[in-house]
C-alpha positions as CSV (number, residue, x, y, z in Angstrom):
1,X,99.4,47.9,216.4
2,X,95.6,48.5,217.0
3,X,96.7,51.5,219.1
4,X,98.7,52.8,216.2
5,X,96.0,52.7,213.9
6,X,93.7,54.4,216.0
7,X,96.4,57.5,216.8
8,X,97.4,58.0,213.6
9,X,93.7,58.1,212.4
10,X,93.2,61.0,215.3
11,X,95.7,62.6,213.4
12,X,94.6,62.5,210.4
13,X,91.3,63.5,211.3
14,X,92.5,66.5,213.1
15,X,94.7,67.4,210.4
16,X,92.1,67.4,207.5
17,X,89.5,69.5,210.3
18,X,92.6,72.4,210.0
19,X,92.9,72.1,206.0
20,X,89.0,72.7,205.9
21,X,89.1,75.8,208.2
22,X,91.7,77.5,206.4
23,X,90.7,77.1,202.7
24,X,88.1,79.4,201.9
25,X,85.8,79.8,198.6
26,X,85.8,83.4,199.2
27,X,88.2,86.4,199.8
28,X,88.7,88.4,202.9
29,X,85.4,90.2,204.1
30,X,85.5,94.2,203.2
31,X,83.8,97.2,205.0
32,X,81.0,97.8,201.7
33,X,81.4,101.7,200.9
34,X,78.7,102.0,198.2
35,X,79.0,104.8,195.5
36,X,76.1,107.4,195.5
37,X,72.5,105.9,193.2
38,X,71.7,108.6,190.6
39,X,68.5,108.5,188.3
40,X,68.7,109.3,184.8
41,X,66.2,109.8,182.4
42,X,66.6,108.6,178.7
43,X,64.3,109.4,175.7
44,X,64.9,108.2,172.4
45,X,63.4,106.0,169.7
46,X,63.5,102.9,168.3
47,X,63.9,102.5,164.5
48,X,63.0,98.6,163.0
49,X,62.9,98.1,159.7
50,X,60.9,94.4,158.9
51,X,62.1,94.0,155.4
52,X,63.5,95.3,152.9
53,X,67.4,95.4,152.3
54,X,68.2,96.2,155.0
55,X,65.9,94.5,158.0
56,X,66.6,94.9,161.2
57,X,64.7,92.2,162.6
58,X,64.3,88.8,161.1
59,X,62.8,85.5,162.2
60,X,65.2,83.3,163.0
61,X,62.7,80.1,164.3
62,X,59.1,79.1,164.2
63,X,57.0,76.0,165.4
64,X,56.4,73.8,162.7
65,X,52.7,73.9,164.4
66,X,52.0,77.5,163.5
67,X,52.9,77.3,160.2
68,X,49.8,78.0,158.6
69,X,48.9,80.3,161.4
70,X,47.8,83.6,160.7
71,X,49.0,84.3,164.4
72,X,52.9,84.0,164.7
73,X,52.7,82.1,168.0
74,X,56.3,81.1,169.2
75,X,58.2,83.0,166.2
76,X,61.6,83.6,167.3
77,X,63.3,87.2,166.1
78,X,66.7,88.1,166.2
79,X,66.8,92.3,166.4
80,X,69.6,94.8,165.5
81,X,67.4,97.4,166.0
82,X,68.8,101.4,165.4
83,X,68.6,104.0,168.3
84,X,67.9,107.8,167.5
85,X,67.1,111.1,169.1
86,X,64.2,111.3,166.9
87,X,61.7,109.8,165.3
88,X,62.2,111.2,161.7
89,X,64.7,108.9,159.6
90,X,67.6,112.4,159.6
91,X,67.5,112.0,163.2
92,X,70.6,111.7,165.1
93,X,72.0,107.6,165.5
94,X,73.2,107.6,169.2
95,X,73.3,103.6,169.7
96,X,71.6,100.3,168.8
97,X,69.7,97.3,170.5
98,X,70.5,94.3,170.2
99,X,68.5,90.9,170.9
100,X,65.7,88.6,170.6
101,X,62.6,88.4,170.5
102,X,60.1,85.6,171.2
103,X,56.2,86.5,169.6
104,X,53.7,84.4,171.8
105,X,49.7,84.9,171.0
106,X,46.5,84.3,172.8
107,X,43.4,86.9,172.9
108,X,46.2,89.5,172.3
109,X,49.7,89.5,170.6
110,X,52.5,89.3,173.6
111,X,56.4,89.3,173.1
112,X,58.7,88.8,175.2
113,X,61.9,91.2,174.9
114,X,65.8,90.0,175.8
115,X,67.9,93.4,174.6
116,X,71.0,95.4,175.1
117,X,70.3,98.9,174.3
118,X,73.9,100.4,173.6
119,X,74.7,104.1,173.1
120,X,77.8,104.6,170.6
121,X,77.3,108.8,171.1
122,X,76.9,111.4,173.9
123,X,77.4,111.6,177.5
124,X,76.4,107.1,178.0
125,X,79.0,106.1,175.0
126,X,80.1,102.9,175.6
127,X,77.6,102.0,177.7
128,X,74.2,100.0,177.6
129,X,70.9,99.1,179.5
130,X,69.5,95.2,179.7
131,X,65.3,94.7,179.5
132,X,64.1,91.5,179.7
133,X,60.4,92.0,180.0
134,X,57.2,90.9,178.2
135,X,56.1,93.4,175.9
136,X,52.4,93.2,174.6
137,X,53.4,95.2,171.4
138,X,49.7,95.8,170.1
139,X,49.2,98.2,173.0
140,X,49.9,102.0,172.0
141,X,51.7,102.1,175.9
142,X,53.3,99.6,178.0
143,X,55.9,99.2,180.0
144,X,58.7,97.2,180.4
145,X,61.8,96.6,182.6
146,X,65.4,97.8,182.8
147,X,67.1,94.7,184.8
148,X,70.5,95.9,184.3
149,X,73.4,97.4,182.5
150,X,76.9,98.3,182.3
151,X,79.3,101.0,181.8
152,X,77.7,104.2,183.4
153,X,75.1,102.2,183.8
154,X,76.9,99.3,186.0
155,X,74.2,97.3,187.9
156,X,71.0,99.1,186.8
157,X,67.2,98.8,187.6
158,X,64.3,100.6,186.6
159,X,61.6,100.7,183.8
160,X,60.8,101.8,180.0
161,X,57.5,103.3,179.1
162,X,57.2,102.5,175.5
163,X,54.4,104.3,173.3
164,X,54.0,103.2,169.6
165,X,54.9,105.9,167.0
166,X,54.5,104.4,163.8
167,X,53.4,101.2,163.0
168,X,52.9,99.3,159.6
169,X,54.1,95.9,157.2
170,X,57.5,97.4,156.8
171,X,58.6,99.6,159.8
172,X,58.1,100.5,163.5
173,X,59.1,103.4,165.3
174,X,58.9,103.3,169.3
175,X,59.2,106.2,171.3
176,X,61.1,105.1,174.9
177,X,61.1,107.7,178.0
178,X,63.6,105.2,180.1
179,X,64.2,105.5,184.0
180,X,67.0,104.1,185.1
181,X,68.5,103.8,188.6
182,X,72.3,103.2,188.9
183,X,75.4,103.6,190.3
């Protein structure tokens, strides 16, 4: 009986040693043939309108510390912001970004940017660029980064060199010269 027990737990053991080597968590291992990178260069500019009618950002959450705060540290913004060729209002739509935003302070006012910049005209419609960056939006030029995409712009890289345009209590207009890496 003892010696039954013992080969029939050889067995088993051997048995569940084959089920492990044949299930995998992953599919059969391909020769990688990747597509050509290209670089493309983007200029366009942002158009965000603070209120109004029509804003196209609004604060969504604040800490109940900064309240009476003249700073709006840890203001959170949602942003629907439009896209143009220009940076005249008749200027050409040719997408949107879409977002948050998170306003931190300190000796200068810092944001930190989470948008999808989608283009709804021309040659990249229907696709989009990520940047996730921080953004230290009193600065006339900054830059931040591209960190992905998709559509023609399917797993993207690069950065955005932002300049401010305009700049007052009820609008901002932001000039972007984008270079993007992709495949």
């Amino acid at each position: 009986m003892k010696g039954t027990i013992l080969v029939l737990t050889w067995i088993l053991i051997i048995y569940l040693s084959q089920i492990a080597v044949q299930s995998h968590y992953y599919s059969e291992i391909l020769p990688y043939d990747p597509e050509p990178v290209k670089l493309t260069n983007l200029h366009f500019y942002l158009h965000e309108t603070l209120n109004g009618q029509n804003p196209t950002a609004v604060n969504i959450a604040q800490a109940n510390i900064t309240n009476n705060s003249s700073v709006p540290f840890a203001t959170l913004a949602a942003v629907d912001d439009i896209l143009k060729i220009g940076p005249e209002d008749n200027s050409e739509v040719i997408g949107n970004a879409q977002g948050l935003g998170l306003l931190l302070a300190g000796n200068t006012t810092t944001g930190v940017m989470y948008s999808d910049f989608g283009f709804t005209a021309g040659k990249f419609n229907g696709s989009s660029i990520s940047i996730f960056s921080r953004n230290t939006v009193i600065e006339a030029g900054r830059e931040v980064a591209v960190v992905g995409g998709r559509g023609k712009f399917r797993m993207a890289k690069g950065f955005a060199l932002l300049t401010t345009y305009f700049l007052n209590a009820t609008a901002v207009i932001i000039e972007f010269n984008v270079t993007v890496i992709h495949y």
